[in-house]
C-alpha positions, 0 to 999 in steps of 0.5 A, a space after each residue: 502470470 504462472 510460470 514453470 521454473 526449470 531448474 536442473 533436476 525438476 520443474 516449479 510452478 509459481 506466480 507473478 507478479 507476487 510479494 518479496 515475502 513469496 519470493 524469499 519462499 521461492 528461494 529456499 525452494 530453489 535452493 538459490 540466495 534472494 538476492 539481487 542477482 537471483 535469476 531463474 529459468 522459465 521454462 514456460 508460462 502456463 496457458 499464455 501463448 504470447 507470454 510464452 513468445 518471449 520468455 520461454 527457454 529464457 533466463 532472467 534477473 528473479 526481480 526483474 521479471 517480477 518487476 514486468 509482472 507487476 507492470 503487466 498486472 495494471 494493464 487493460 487489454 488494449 495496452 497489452 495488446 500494444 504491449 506484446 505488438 511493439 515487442 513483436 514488430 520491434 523484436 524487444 527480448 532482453 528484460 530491461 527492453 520490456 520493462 521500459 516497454 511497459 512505460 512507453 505504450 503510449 507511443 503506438 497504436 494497434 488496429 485489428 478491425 478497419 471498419 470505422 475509421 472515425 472511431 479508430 481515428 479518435 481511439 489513436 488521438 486519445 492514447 496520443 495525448 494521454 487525455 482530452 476533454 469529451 467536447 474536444 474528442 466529439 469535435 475531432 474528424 477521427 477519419 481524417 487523423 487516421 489518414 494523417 497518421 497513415 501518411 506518417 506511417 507509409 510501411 507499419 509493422 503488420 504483427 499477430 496481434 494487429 497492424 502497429 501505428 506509431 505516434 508522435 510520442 517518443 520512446 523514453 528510457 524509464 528504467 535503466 537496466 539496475 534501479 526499478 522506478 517508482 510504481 505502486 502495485 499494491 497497497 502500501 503505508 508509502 514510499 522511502 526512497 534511498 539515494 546515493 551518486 544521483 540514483 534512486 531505490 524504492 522501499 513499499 511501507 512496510 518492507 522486509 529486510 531482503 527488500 532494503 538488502 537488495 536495494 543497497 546492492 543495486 546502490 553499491 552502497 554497504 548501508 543505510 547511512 552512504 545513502 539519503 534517506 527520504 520519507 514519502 507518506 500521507 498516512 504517517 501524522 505529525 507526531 509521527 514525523 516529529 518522533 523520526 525527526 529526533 532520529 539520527 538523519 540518514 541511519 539504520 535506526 531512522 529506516 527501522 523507525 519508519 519501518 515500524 511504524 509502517 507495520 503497526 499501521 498496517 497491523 490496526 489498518 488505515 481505515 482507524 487512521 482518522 481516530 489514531 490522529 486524533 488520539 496522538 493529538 490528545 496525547 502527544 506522543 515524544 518517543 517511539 515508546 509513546 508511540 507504541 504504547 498509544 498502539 497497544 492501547 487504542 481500543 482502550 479509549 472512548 473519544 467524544 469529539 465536539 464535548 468540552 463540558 458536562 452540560 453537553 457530555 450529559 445531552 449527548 449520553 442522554 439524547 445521542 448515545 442509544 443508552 437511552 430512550 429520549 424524549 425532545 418534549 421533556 428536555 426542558 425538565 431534564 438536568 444534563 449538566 448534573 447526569 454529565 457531571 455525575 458521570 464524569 465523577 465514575 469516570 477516568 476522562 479528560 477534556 481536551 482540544 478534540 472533545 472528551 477522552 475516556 481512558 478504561 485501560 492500565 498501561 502504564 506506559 501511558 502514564 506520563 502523557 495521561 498526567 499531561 493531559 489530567 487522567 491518572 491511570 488507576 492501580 491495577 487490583 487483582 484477587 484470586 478466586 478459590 473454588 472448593 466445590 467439585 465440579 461435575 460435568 456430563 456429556 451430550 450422550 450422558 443426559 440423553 442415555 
Protein backbone atom coordinates (compact mmCIF):
# COMPACT_ATOMS: atom_id res chain seq x y z
CA UNK A 1 0.00 0.00 0.00
CA UNK A 2 1.85 3.40 -0.87
CA UNK A 3 0.36 6.25 1.11
CA UNK A 4 1.29 9.96 0.68
CA UNK A 5 2.18 11.57 4.11
CA UNK A 6 0.99 15.08 4.58
CA UNK A 7 2.83 17.03 6.94
CA UNK A 8 2.74 20.91 7.39
CA UNK A 9 5.03 21.86 4.86
CA UNK A 10 5.18 19.08 2.14
CA UNK A 11 4.03 15.87 0.82
CA UNK A 12 6.10 12.03 1.82
CA UNK A 13 5.31 9.15 -0.37
CA UNK A 14 5.98 5.69 1.88
CA UNK A 15 4.90 2.18 1.76
CA UNK A 16 3.20 -0.37 4.26
CA UNK A 17 3.23 -2.57 5.70
CA UNK A 18 7.28 -2.16 6.02
CA UNK A 19 10.06 -3.08 8.89
CA UNK A 20 10.72 -0.88 11.99
CA UNK A 21 14.09 -0.36 10.57
CA UNK A 22 11.97 1.54 7.68
CA UNK A 23 9.84 3.07 10.10
CA UNK A 24 12.66 4.73 12.32
CA UNK A 25 13.71 6.16 8.81
CA UNK A 26 10.20 7.57 8.32
CA UNK A 27 10.77 9.37 11.39
CA UNK A 28 13.66 11.25 11.06
CA UNK A 29 12.24 12.17 7.65
CA UNK A 30 9.21 13.65 9.41
CA UNK A 31 10.73 14.98 12.03
CA UNK A 32 8.69 13.13 14.85
CA UNK A 33 10.28 10.65 17.51
CA UNK A 34 9.47 6.65 16.79
CA UNK A 35 7.69 6.04 19.47
CA UNK A 36 4.44 4.40 20.22
CA UNK A 37 2.37 7.52 19.89
CA UNK A 38 3.59 8.44 16.48
CA UNK A 39 1.04 9.20 14.17
CA UNK A 40 0.70 10.53 10.93
CA UNK A 41 -1.47 12.20 8.47
CA UNK A 42 -2.48 10.16 5.15
CA UNK A 43 -3.01 12.43 2.85
CA UNK A 44 -3.91 9.38 0.29
CA UNK A 45 -3.31 6.06 -0.96
CA UNK A 46 -1.62 6.16 -4.18
CA UNK A 47 -3.79 4.28 -7.24
CA UNK A 48 -6.48 2.43 -4.25
CA UNK A 49 -9.78 4.19 -4.53
CA UNK A 50 -11.06 1.69 -1.76
CA UNK A 51 -8.12 2.23 0.56
CA UNK A 52 -8.52 5.74 -0.13
CA UNK A 53 -12.54 5.44 1.26
CA UNK A 54 -11.40 5.01 4.51
CA UNK A 55 -8.21 6.54 5.20
CA UNK A 56 -7.85 9.67 3.09
CA UNK A 57 -7.93 13.21 5.25
CA UNK A 58 -7.48 10.90 7.97
CA UNK A 59 -4.90 10.71 11.24
CA UNK A 60 -3.75 7.76 12.47
CA UNK A 61 -1.22 5.92 15.49
CA UNK A 62 2.12 5.27 12.68
CA UNK A 63 2.00 1.46 14.26
CA UNK A 64 -1.38 1.02 14.17
CA UNK A 65 -1.77 1.41 10.33
CA UNK A 66 1.38 -0.37 9.67
CA UNK A 67 -0.15 -3.06 11.78
CA UNK A 68 -3.49 -3.32 9.32
CA UNK A 69 -1.13 -2.94 6.52
CA UNK A 70 0.42 -6.18 7.36
CA UNK A 71 -2.94 -7.81 8.03
CA UNK A 72 -4.24 -6.55 4.74
CA UNK A 73 -0.91 -7.77 3.14
CA UNK A 74 -2.09 -11.90 3.74
CA UNK A 75 -5.31 -11.32 2.38
CA UNK A 76 -6.36 -13.19 -0.98
CA UNK A 77 -8.78 -10.93 -3.13
CA UNK A 78 -12.07 -12.80 -1.81
CA UNK A 79 -11.15 -11.88 1.98
CA UNK A 80 -10.53 -8.24 1.14
CA UNK A 81 -13.21 -7.64 -0.73
CA UNK A 82 -15.18 -8.77 2.43
CA UNK A 83 -12.94 -6.68 4.11
CA UNK A 84 -13.53 -3.31 2.45
CA UNK A 85 -17.59 -4.61 2.12
CA UNK A 86 -17.97 -5.17 6.13
CA UNK A 87 -16.10 -1.55 6.55
CA UNK A 88 -18.65 -0.29 4.28
CA UNK A 89 -21.96 -1.64 5.24
CA UNK A 90 -20.84 -1.26 8.96
CA UNK A 91 -19.62 2.06 8.46
CA UNK A 92 -16.15 0.81 10.41
CA UNK A 93 -13.58 4.07 10.31
CA UNK A 94 -11.63 4.24 13.74
CA UNK A 95 -8.05 2.16 13.24
CA UNK A 96 -8.75 -0.42 15.94
CA UNK A 97 -12.21 -1.30 14.12
CA UNK A 98 -10.41 -2.24 11.22
CA UNK A 99 -7.88 -4.04 12.60
CA UNK A 100 -10.04 -6.22 14.60
CA UNK A 101 -11.74 -6.31 11.32
CA UNK A 102 -8.98 -8.09 9.54
CA UNK A 103 -9.61 -10.90 12.37
CA UNK A 104 -13.32 -11.32 11.75
CA UNK A 105 -13.63 -11.83 7.77
CA UNK A 106 -15.04 -14.78 8.48
CA UNK A 107 -18.28 -13.67 9.47
CA UNK A 108 -19.75 -12.43 6.34
CA UNK A 109 -20.07 -13.27 2.75
CA UNK A 110 -20.10 -11.26 -0.22
CA UNK A 111 -22.14 -11.99 -3.43
CA UNK A 112 -21.63 -10.05 -6.74
CA UNK A 113 -22.31 -12.36 -9.60
CA UNK A 114 -26.03 -14.52 -8.48
CA UNK A 115 -25.71 -17.03 -11.47
CA UNK A 116 -24.87 -20.27 -9.68
CA UNK A 117 -26.48 -20.55 -6.54
CA UNK A 118 -25.08 -24.13 -5.92
CA UNK A 119 -21.65 -22.87 -6.08
CA UNK A 120 -22.21 -19.60 -4.28
CA UNK A 121 -24.04 -21.81 -1.35
CA UNK A 122 -20.83 -24.14 -0.87
CA UNK A 123 -18.20 -20.63 -1.21
CA UNK A 124 -20.48 -19.39 1.90
CA UNK A 125 -20.65 -22.87 4.13
CA UNK A 126 -16.69 -23.17 3.31
CA UNK A 127 -15.86 -19.40 4.97
CA UNK A 128 -18.27 -20.38 7.62
CA UNK A 129 -16.85 -23.43 8.88
CA UNK A 130 -13.25 -22.22 7.99
CA UNK A 131 -12.79 -25.68 6.58
CA UNK A 132 -14.33 -29.12 5.26
CA UNK A 133 -13.33 -32.10 3.79
CA UNK A 134 -13.89 -32.48 -0.21
CA UNK A 135 -16.60 -35.39 0.11
CA UNK A 136 -18.55 -33.26 2.76
CA UNK A 137 -18.25 -29.90 0.56
CA UNK A 138 -19.39 -32.32 -2.78
CA UNK A 139 -22.28 -33.40 -0.50
CA UNK A 140 -23.71 -30.20 0.22
CA UNK A 141 -26.95 -28.82 -1.71
CA UNK A 142 -25.14 -25.32 -1.80
CA UNK A 143 -28.45 -24.05 -3.54
CA UNK A 144 -30.45 -24.76 -0.53
CA UNK A 145 -27.88 -23.35 2.18
CA UNK A 146 -27.87 -19.96 0.13
CA UNK A 147 -31.62 -20.13 0.65
CA UNK A 148 -31.31 -20.68 4.46
CA UNK A 149 -28.86 -17.99 4.72
CA UNK A 150 -31.13 -15.43 2.98
CA UNK A 151 -33.81 -16.14 5.27
CA UNK A 152 -31.33 -15.40 7.94
CA UNK A 153 -30.76 -12.28 6.11
CA UNK A 154 -34.21 -10.62 5.21
CA UNK A 155 -32.48 -7.00 4.81
CA UNK A 156 -28.33 -7.56 3.67
CA UNK A 157 -26.32 -4.87 3.30
CA UNK A 158 -26.12 -3.92 -0.63
CA UNK A 159 -22.32 -2.14 -0.95
CA UNK A 160 -19.85 -1.18 -3.68
CA UNK A 161 -18.16 -4.02 -3.64
CA UNK A 162 -21.31 -6.80 -3.48
CA UNK A 163 -24.56 -7.72 -1.40
CA UNK A 164 -23.12 -8.56 2.25
CA UNK A 165 -24.18 -11.91 3.82
CA UNK A 166 -23.42 -12.37 7.42
CA UNK A 167 -23.12 -15.76 8.85
CA UNK A 168 -23.33 -17.70 12.28
CA UNK A 169 -20.09 -16.79 13.19
CA UNK A 170 -19.64 -14.05 15.67
CA UNK A 171 -17.41 -10.75 15.51
CA UNK A 172 -14.83 -11.27 18.39
CA UNK A 173 -12.61 -8.49 19.90
CA UNK A 174 -9.17 -9.57 18.81
CA UNK A 175 -7.22 -6.39 19.25
CA UNK A 176 -7.95 -4.29 22.06
CA UNK A 177 -7.14 -0.96 20.86
CA UNK A 178 -3.01 -1.01 22.78
CA UNK A 179 -1.42 -4.34 22.53
CA UNK A 180 -1.02 -5.79 18.77
CA UNK A 181 -1.90 -9.97 18.71
CA UNK A 182 0.53 -12.11 17.87
CA UNK A 183 0.99 -12.26 13.64
CA UNK A 184 3.60 -13.56 11.77
CA UNK A 185 4.09 -11.01 8.62
CA UNK A 186 7.70 -12.18 7.58
CA UNK A 187 10.23 -14.52 8.39
CA UNK A 188 11.55 -14.47 11.71
CA UNK A 189 13.92 -16.51 14.09
CA UNK A 190 10.27 -16.64 16.66
CA UNK A 191 8.71 -14.90 18.88
CA UNK A 192 9.50 -13.26 22.80
CA UNK A 193 6.39 -12.54 24.25
CA UNK A 194 6.70 -9.86 27.19
CA UNK A 195 3.67 -9.77 29.94
CA UNK A 196 2.80 -7.81 32.74
CA UNK A 197 -1.03 -7.20 34.55
CA UNK A 198 -2.48 -10.02 32.11
CA UNK A 199 -1.66 -8.52 28.83
CA UNK A 200 0.84 -9.24 26.28
CA UNK A 201 3.61 -7.69 23.38
CA UNK A 202 5.31 -9.49 20.89
CA UNK A 203 8.98 -9.05 19.70
CA UNK A 204 9.78 -10.64 15.97
CA UNK A 205 13.44 -12.39 16.40
CA UNK A 206 15.55 -10.33 15.68
CA UNK A 207 13.99 -6.92 17.02
CA UNK A 208 15.70 -3.49 17.12
CA UNK A 209 15.78 -1.60 20.17
CA UNK A 210 12.69 1.00 19.52
CA UNK A 211 10.55 -2.18 18.53
CA UNK A 212 11.11 -3.56 22.39
CA UNK A 213 11.08 0.54 23.66
CA UNK A 214 7.57 0.83 22.33
CA UNK A 215 6.32 -2.43 23.49
CA UNK A 216 7.16 -1.65 27.31
CA UNK A 217 5.20 1.79 26.64
CA UNK A 218 2.24 -0.08 25.65
CA UNK A 219 2.78 -2.17 28.88
CA UNK A 220 3.43 0.64 31.24
CA UNK A 221 6.14 -0.94 32.30
CA UNK A 222 9.58 1.27 32.63
CA UNK A 223 11.86 -2.19 31.84
CA UNK A 224 12.32 -5.71 30.97
CA UNK A 225 12.43 -7.07 34.69
CA UNK A 226 8.34 -5.48 35.56
CA UNK A 227 7.30 -7.93 32.68
CA UNK A 228 7.71 -12.12 31.99
CA UNK A 229 9.70 -12.87 29.81
CA UNK A 230 9.00 -15.59 27.44
CA UNK A 231 10.77 -17.30 24.64
CA UNK A 232 8.69 -19.01 21.64
CA UNK A 233 11.39 -20.46 18.97
CA UNK A 234 11.91 -23.74 17.04
CA UNK A 235 15.16 -22.43 15.67
CA UNK A 236 16.81 -21.63 19.05
CA UNK A 237 18.79 -25.50 20.05
CA UNK A 238 19.27 -26.95 23.27
CA UNK A 239 22.55 -25.53 23.94
CA UNK A 240 21.23 -22.48 23.23
CA UNK A 241 18.53 -22.56 25.50
CA UNK A 242 20.58 -23.92 28.23
CA UNK A 243 22.98 -21.02 27.98
CA UNK A 244 19.62 -18.49 28.55
CA UNK A 245 18.82 -20.45 31.14
CA UNK A 246 21.79 -19.42 33.38
CA UNK A 247 20.73 -16.04 32.40
CA UNK A 248 19.22 -13.65 35.17
CA UNK A 249 15.14 -14.80 34.58
CA UNK A 250 12.97 -11.70 33.52
CA UNK A 251 16.00 -9.30 32.76
CA UNK A 252 17.69 -6.59 30.21
CA UNK A 253 20.51 -9.20 30.03
CA UNK A 254 18.02 -12.45 29.14
CA UNK A 255 16.36 -10.25 26.19
CA UNK A 256 19.75 -9.16 25.00
CA UNK A 257 20.70 -12.81 24.92
CA UNK A 258 17.73 -14.05 23.18
CA UNK A 259 18.41 -11.17 20.88
CA UNK A 260 21.84 -12.12 19.84
CA UNK A 261 21.50 -15.15 19.30
CA UNK A 262 18.53 -14.36 16.99
CA UNK A 263 20.98 -12.03 14.59
CA UNK A 264 23.80 -14.29 14.54
CA UNK A 265 21.22 -17.02 13.17
CA UNK A 266 19.85 -14.95 10.86
CA UNK A 267 23.31 -13.52 9.77
CA UNK A 268 24.41 -17.52 8.94
CA UNK A 269 20.78 -18.22 8.13
CA UNK A 270 18.42 -21.00 8.90
CA UNK A 271 19.09 -23.22 6.27
CA UNK A 272 22.73 -24.21 8.06
CA UNK A 273 20.80 -24.83 11.08
CA UNK A 274 20.88 -28.50 10.98
CA UNK A 275 24.85 -28.45 10.79
CA UNK A 276 24.86 -25.50 13.76
CA UNK A 277 23.09 -28.34 15.65
CA UNK A 278 25.11 -30.63 15.35
CA UNK A 279 28.46 -28.86 15.57
CA UNK A 280 27.06 -27.37 19.13
CA UNK A 281 26.31 -31.05 19.95
CA UNK A 282 29.78 -31.97 19.43
CA UNK A 283 31.04 -29.07 21.23
CA UNK A 284 28.63 -28.19 24.06
CA UNK A 285 29.01 -24.67 24.21
CA UNK A 286 28.23 -23.34 28.22
CA UNK A 287 28.59 -19.67 27.89
CA UNK A 288 27.46 -17.09 25.33
CA UNK A 289 31.11 -16.66 24.52
CA UNK A 290 30.87 -20.44 23.42
CA UNK A 291 28.32 -19.57 21.57
CA UNK A 292 29.78 -16.82 19.61
CA UNK A 293 32.98 -18.56 19.12
CA UNK A 294 31.09 -21.55 17.53
CA UNK A 295 29.55 -18.73 15.21
CA UNK A 296 32.62 -17.26 14.08
CA UNK A 297 34.21 -20.62 13.28
CA UNK A 298 31.58 -22.65 11.72
CA UNK A 299 32.81 -22.83 8.40
CA UNK A 300 36.13 -23.83 9.76
CA UNK A 301 35.11 -27.57 10.63
CA UNK A 302 34.53 -30.51 8.39
CA UNK A 303 31.90 -32.81 9.59
CA UNK A 304 31.44 -36.55 8.49
CA UNK A 305 28.29 -37.86 10.34
CA UNK A 306 27.97 -41.80 10.70
CA UNK A 307 32.19 -42.31 10.93
CA UNK A 308 33.29 -43.46 14.05
CA UNK A 309 36.84 -45.24 12.92
CA UNK A 310 39.62 -45.01 10.38
CA UNK A 311 38.30 -48.25 8.37
CA UNK A 312 35.02 -46.37 7.55
CA UNK A 313 36.64 -42.61 7.25
CA UNK A 314 39.25 -44.33 4.87
CA UNK A 315 36.15 -45.82 2.56
CA UNK A 316 34.53 -43.03 2.76
CA UNK A 317 37.79 -40.52 1.19
CA UNK A 318 38.17 -43.41 -1.03
CA UNK A 319 34.68 -44.47 -2.33
CA UNK A 320 32.37 -41.42 -1.50
CA UNK A 321 34.58 -38.24 -1.28
CA UNK A 322 34.76 -37.53 -5.36
CA UNK A 323 38.67 -37.18 -4.49
CA UNK A 324 39.08 -40.34 -5.95
CA UNK A 325 38.18 -42.18 -9.06
CA UNK A 326 36.92 -45.92 -7.19
CA UNK A 327 36.80 -48.96 -8.41
CA UNK A 328 33.82 -51.51 -6.41
CA UNK A 329 35.86 -54.66 -8.27
CA UNK A 330 39.12 -53.83 -6.37
CA UNK A 331 38.00 -52.86 -2.92
CA UNK A 332 39.04 -56.27 -1.66
CA UNK A 333 42.62 -55.11 -2.26
CA UNK A 334 42.35 -51.73 -1.05
CA UNK A 335 43.55 -51.24 2.61
CA UNK A 336 40.84 -48.45 4.04
CA UNK A 337 41.82 -48.63 7.65
CA UNK A 338 45.35 -47.81 6.96
CA UNK A 339 44.54 -44.55 4.28
CA UNK A 340 41.74 -43.37 7.22
CA UNK A 341 44.33 -43.81 9.44
CA UNK A 342 47.37 -42.24 7.76
CA UNK A 343 44.92 -39.32 7.42
CA UNK A 344 43.85 -39.00 10.74
CA UNK A 345 47.62 -38.60 11.64
CA UNK A 346 47.86 -35.29 9.04
CA UNK A 347 44.64 -34.47 10.78
CA UNK A 348 43.21 -32.11 13.51
CA UNK A 349 39.92 -34.16 14.16
CA UNK A 350 37.97 -36.00 16.66
CA UNK A 351 35.46 -38.66 16.84
CA UNK A 352 32.35 -38.06 18.43
CA UNK A 353 28.85 -38.99 19.25
CA UNK A 354 27.77 -37.39 15.35
CA UNK A 355 30.73 -38.99 13.43
CA UNK A 356 34.00 -37.34 12.78
CA UNK A 357 35.17 -33.74 13.40
CA UNK A 358 37.79 -31.84 11.55
CA UNK A 359 38.82 -28.55 12.75
CA UNK A 360 41.14 -26.33 10.17
CA UNK A 361 41.02 -23.00 12.22
CA UNK A 362 42.95 -21.20 15.05
CA UNK A 363 40.37 -19.57 17.44
CA UNK A 364 41.48 -19.81 20.43
CA UNK A 365 38.58 -19.11 21.92
CA UNK A 366 37.34 -22.82 20.97
CA UNK A 367 40.19 -24.18 22.97
CA UNK A 368 38.78 -25.27 25.97
CA UNK A 369 35.54 -27.11 24.27
CA UNK A 370 38.19 -28.54 21.60
CA UNK A 371 40.15 -30.13 24.66
CA UNK A 372 36.86 -31.81 25.84
CA UNK A 373 36.51 -33.33 22.87
CA UNK A 374 40.61 -34.51 22.27
CA UNK A 375 41.41 -31.79 19.17
CA UNK A 376 44.04 -29.17 20.32
CA UNK A 377 43.99 -26.11 18.20
CA UNK A 378 47.38 -25.84 16.79
CA UNK A 379 49.80 -22.56 17.45
CA UNK A 380 49.19 -19.97 14.68
CA UNK A 381 53.25 -19.51 12.84
CA UNK A 382 53.18 -16.36 10.94
CA UNK A 383 56.56 -15.09 8.36
CA UNK A 384 57.20 -12.27 6.66
CA UNK A 385 57.98 -12.08 3.26
CA UNK A 386 60.36 -9.75 2.01
CA UNK A 387 60.76 -8.64 -1.67
CA UNK A 388 63.80 -7.02 -3.01
CA UNK A 389 63.19 -7.32 -6.64
CA UNK A 390 61.46 -4.25 -8.45
CA UNK A 391 58.42 -4.76 -9.53
CA UNK A 392 57.52 -3.52 -13.05
CA UNK A 393 53.92 -3.27 -14.29
CA UNK A 394 52.32 -2.14 -17.86
CA UNK A 395 49.09 -1.34 -18.85
CA UNK A 396 46.34 -2.76 -21.67
CA UNK A 397 47.62 0.18 -23.72
CA UNK A 398 51.51 -0.31 -23.00
CA UNK A 399 51.79 -3.88 -24.74
CA UNK A 400 49.47 -2.94 -27.58
CA UNK A 401 51.26 0.46 -28.72
Amino acid sequence: MNIRIKTKDSITGFTIPCSEEQIDKLCEVLGIHNNSQAVITVDSVYMDDRANALLQNKTFNLDKINFLAKRLDSFDGKEMTTFYAIAYGEQIEDIDSLINLTFNTHCASVVKDFSDLNAIGKSMYLIEQGGVTMEELNQLNGEEYFKNVLADNPNPLVTPYGILYKNKNEFEQVYDGIHFPEYYWEENMGTVALGKDGFAEYLYLPYVETELTKALERLGARDVSECRVTLDSTIFNDEMKNILKALPKNSQEEINGINHIAKRIADMGTKEMSYLNNLAGDLQPQTMKDLDAIFDSAYEFEMFDGIYNAKDYGRYMICDSGHFEYDENLEEYIDFERYGSQRLKCENGAFTSAGYLVYHGYNQNLAEMLTEIGIEIPSQQTQTLKLYMPLKGSTYYDEND
